[in-house]
Kinemage of the C-alpha trace (Angstrom):
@kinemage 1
@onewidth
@group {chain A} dominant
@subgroup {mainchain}
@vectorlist {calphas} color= white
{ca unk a 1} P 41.264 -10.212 15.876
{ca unk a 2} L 37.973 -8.126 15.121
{ca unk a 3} L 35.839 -7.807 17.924
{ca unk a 4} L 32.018 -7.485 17.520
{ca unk a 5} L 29.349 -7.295 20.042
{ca unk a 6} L 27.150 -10.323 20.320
{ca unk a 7} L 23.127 -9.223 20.164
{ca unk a 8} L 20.224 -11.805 21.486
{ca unk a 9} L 17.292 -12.356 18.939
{ca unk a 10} L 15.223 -10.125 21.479
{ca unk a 11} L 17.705 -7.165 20.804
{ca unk a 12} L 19.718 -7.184 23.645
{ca unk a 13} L 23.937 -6.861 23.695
{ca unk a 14} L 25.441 -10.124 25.141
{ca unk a 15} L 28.772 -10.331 24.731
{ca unk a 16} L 31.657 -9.312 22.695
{ca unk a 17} L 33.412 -11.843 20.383
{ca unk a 18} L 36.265 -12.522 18.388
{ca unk a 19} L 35.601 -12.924 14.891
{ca unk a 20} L 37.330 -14.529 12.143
{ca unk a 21} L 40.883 -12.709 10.531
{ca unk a 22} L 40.348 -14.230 7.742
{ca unk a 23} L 36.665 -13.227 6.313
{ca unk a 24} L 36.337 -10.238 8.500
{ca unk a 25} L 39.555 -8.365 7.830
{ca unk a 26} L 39.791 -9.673 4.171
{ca unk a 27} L 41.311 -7.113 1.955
{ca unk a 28} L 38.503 -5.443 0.062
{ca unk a 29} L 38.744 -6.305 -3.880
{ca unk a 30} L 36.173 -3.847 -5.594
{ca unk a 31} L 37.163 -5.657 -8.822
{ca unk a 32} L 36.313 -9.277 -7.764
{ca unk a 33} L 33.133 -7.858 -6.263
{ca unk a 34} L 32.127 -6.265 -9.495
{ca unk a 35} L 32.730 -9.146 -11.275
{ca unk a 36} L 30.548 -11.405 -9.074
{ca unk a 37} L 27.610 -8.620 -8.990
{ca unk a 38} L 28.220 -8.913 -12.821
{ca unk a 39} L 27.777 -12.729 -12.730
{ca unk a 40} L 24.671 -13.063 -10.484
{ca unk a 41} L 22.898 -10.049 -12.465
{ca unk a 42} L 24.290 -11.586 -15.894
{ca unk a 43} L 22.708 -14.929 -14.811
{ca unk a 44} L 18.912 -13.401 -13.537
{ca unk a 45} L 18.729 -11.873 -17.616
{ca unk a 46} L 17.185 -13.740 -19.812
{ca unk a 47} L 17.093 -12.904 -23.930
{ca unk a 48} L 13.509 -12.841 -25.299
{ca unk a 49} L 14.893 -10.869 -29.032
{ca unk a 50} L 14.493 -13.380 -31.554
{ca unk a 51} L 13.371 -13.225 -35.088
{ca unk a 52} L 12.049 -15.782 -37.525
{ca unk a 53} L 13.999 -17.093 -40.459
{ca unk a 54} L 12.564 -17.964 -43.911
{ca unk a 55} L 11.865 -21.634 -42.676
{ca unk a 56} L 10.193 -20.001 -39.762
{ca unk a 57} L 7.441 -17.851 -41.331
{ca unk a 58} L 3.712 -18.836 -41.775
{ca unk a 59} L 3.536 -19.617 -45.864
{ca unk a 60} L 3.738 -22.278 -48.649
{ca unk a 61} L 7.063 -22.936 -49.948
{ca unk a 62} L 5.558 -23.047 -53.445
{ca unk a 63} L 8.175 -21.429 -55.649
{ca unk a 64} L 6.635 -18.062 -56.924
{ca unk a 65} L 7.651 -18.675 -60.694
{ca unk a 66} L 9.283 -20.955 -63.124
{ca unk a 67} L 13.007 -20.845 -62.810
{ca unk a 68} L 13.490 -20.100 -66.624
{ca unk a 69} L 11.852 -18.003 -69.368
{ca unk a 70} L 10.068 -15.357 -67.125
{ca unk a 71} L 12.928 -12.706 -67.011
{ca unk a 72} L 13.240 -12.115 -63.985
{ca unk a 73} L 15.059 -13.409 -61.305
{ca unk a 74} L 15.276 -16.811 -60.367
{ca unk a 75} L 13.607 -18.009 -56.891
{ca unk a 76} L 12.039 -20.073 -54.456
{ca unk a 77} L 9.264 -19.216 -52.250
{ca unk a 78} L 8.342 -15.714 -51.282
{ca unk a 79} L 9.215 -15.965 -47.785
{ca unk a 80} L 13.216 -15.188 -48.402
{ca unk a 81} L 14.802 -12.918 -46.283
{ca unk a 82} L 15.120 -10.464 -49.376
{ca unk a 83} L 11.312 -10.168 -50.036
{ca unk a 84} L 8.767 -8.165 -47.729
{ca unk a 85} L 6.889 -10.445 -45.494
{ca unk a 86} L 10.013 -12.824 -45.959
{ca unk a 87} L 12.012 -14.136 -42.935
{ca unk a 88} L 15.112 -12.592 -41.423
{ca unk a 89} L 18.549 -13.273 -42.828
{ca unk a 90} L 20.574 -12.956 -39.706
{ca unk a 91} L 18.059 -11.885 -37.039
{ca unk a 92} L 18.679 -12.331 -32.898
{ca unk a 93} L 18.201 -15.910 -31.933
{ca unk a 94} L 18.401 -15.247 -27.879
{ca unk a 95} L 21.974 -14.691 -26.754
{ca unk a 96} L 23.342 -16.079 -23.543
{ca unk a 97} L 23.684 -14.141 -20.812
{ca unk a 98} L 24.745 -16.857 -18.451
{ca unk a 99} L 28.237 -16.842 -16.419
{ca unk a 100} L 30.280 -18.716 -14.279
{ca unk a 101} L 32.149 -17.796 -11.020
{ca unk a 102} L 34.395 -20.498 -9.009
{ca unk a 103} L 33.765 -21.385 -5.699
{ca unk a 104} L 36.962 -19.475 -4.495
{ca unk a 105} L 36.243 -16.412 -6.227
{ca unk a 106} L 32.362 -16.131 -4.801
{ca unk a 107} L 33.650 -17.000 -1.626
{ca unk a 108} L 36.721 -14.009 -1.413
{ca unk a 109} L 33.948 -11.644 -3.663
{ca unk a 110} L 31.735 -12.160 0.168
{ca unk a 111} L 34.257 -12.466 2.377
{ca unk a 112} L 35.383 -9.238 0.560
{ca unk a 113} L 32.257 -7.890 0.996
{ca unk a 114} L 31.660 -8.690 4.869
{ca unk a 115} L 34.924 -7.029 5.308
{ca unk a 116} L 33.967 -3.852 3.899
{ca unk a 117} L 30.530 -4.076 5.847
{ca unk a 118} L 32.138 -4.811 9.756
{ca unk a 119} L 34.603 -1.747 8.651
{ca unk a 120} L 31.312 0.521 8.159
{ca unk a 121} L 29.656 -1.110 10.837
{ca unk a 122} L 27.116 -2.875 9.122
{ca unk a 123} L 27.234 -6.499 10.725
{ca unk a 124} L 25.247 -7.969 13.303
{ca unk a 125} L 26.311 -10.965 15.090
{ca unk a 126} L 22.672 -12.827 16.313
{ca unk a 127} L 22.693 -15.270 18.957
{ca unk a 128} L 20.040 -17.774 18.973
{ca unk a 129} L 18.300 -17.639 15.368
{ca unk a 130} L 17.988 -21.781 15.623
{ca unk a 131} L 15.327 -21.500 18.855
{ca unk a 132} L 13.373 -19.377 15.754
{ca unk a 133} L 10.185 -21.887 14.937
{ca unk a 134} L 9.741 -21.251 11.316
{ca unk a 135} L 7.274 -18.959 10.927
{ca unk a 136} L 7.668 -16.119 9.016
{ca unk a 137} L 5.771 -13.914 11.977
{ca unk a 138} L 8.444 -14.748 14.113
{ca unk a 139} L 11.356 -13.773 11.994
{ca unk a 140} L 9.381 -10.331 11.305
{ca unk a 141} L 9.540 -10.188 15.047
{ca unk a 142} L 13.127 -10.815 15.169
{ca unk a 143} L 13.885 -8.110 12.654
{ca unk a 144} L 11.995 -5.767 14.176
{ca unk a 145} L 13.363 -6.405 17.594
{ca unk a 146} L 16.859 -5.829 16.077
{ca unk a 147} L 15.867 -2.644 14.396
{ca unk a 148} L 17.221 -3.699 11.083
{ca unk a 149} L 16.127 -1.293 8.165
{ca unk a 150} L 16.968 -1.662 4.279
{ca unk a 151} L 18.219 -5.221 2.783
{ca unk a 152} L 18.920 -7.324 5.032
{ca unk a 153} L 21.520 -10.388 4.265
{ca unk a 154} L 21.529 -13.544 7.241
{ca unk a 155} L 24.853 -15.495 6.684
{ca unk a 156} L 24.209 -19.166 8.351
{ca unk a 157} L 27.276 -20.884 9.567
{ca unk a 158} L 25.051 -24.108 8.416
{ca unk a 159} L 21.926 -24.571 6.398
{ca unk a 160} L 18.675 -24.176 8.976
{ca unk a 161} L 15.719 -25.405 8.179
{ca unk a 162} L 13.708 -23.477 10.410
{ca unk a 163} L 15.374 -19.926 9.831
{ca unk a 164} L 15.013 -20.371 5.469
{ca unk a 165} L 11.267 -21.410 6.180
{ca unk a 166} L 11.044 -18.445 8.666
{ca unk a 167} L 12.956 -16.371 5.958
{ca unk a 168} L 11.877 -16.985 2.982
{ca unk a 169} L 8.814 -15.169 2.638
{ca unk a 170} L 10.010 -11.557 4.180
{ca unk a 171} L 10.911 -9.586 0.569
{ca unk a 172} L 14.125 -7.578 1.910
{ca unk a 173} L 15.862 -10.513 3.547
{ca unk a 174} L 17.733 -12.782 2.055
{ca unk a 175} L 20.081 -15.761 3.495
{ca unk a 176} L 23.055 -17.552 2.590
{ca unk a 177} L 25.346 -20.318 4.368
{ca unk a 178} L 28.858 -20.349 3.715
C-alpha cells in the first residue's frame, strides 16, 4: 500500500495514510494518456475555414448569355466555381475536430496519471477542504498556505459545492471528482 503524508488546509503534516493500490500504483500507460490529452485538446478546437459555394456568393443567378448561337460556351450565372468572383468548387466547410473517450479509458488515462505524479512526488493529500466557505479568497489562502506553485489539479472524492465555488475563479487550479 502507498503511504502519503496527510497535510491540514493550514499547511501542517497530520498523519500518514494508506492510499489506494489501485489508482496510486496503476501502471503508467504513456499511450492511453496521449490519447486522452489528444481527446480533450481535439475537443477545445473548433474549425472556423470555410468557403462559399456558387449558391453561397452575393449575385443574381441571371444566366450570363443565351445557351445557343453565341459561340462560346454554354452557362449559367457568373458565380460558378470556374469563373473569378465565382464560388468555390470544393472549399473547407468546418471539419470536426470532436472525439470520444469511454469512461474506463479517462478513468485508467488519470489514474495513470496520479500514479506517475505520487512516484515523482507530486500529490498532496488535504484534509479538511469541505470546512472551506466558498470564497475564492479563502481557497487563495489555502494554496498559499500549502505552498503549491504551477497548475494545480484538486481531485474531489465527491462533488463540493463550496470548494468548485471557492475554485473556480483561481486561473491555475482546476478540479475534478472521480
Amino acid at each position: 500500500m502507498p503511504q502519503a503524508d496527510l497535510v491540514t488546509i493550514t499547511g501542517t503534516k497530520s498523519q500518514k495514510i494508506s492510499l489506494p493500490k489501485e489508482i496510486f500504483s496503476y501502471p503508467v500507460n504513456p499511450t492511453l494518456v496521449a490519447q486522452s490529452v489528444r481527446v480533450n485538446l481535439g475537443n477545445q478546437r473548433r474549425a472556423h475555414a470555410t468557403a462559399k459555394t456558387r449558391g453561397e456568393v452575393a449575385g443574381s443567378g441571371r444566366k450570363i448569355w443565351q445557351q445557343k448561337g453565341t459561340g462560346r460556351a454554354r452557362h449559367g450565372d457568373r458565380y460558378a466555381p470556374i469563373f473569378v468572383g465565382g464560388g468555390v468548387a470544393h472549399g473547407p466547410r468546418g471539419a470536426n475536430y470532436a472525439r470520444k473517450l469511454s469512461k474506463p479509458m479517462t478513468k485508467k488515462a488519470l489514474f495513470s496519471v496520479l500514479s506517475d505524479k505520487f512516484k515523482t512526488g507530486d500529490v498532496l493529500i488535504v484534509k479538511g477542504l469541505e470546512e472551506i466557505k466558498p470564497k475564492t479568497k479563502e481557497m487563495a489562502k489555502v494554496v498559499e498556505k500549502l505552498a503549491l506553485k504551477g497548475k494545480i489539479l484538486f481531485v474531489l472524492p465527491q462533488a463540493l459545492n463550496n470548494v468548485m465555488k471557492a475554485a473556480r475563479n483561481i486561473s491555475n487550479l482546476t478540479l475534478t471528482v472521480v
